[in-house]
C-alpha positions as CSV (number, residue, x, y, z in Angstrom):
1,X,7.1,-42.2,-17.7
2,X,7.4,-39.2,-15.6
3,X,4.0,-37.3,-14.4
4,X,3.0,-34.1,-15.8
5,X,0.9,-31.8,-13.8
6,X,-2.8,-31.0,-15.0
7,X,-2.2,-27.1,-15.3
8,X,1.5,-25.2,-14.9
9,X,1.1,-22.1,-12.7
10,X,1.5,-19.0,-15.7
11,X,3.5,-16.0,-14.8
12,X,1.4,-13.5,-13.3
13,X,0.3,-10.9,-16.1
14,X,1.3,-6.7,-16.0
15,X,-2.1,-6.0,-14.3
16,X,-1.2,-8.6,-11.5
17,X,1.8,-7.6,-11.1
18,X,1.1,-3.7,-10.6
19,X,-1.5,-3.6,-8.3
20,X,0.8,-4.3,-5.2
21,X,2.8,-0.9,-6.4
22,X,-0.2,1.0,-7.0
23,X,-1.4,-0.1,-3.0
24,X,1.9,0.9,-2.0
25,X,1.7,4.3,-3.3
26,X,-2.1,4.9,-2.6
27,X,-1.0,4.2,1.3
28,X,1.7,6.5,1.3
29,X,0.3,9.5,-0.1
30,X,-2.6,8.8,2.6
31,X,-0.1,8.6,5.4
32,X,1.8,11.8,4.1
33,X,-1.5,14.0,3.9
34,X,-2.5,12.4,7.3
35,X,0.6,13.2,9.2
36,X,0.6,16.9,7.3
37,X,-3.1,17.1,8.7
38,X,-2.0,16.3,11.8
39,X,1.7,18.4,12.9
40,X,1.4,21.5,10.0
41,X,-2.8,22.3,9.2
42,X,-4.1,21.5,12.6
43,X,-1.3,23.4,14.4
44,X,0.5,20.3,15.8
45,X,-0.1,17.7,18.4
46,X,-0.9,19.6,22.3
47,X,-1.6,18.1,25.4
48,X,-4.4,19.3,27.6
49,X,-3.4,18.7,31.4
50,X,-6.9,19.7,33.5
């Protein structure tokens, strides 16, 4: 008679399955404001030789 394993692995539920997509998102609206920040509000990236 073939073994049966103590506890089957269960599909991952909607809330476990959205929180990769929600990181995803939060990281690129951070690196969109950051790289606005940086090249359009703060005037661009300049180089100080002295």
């Amino acid at each position: 008679m073939a073994e049966q394993p103590d506890k089957m692995e269960s599909p991952p539920t909607k809330a476990e399955a959205t929180w990769g997509k929600k990181l995803f998102v939060v990281t690129l609206v951070a690196l969109l404001g950051f790289f606005y920040w940086l090249l359009i509000y703060s005037g661009g990236v300049t180089v100080h030789h002295g």
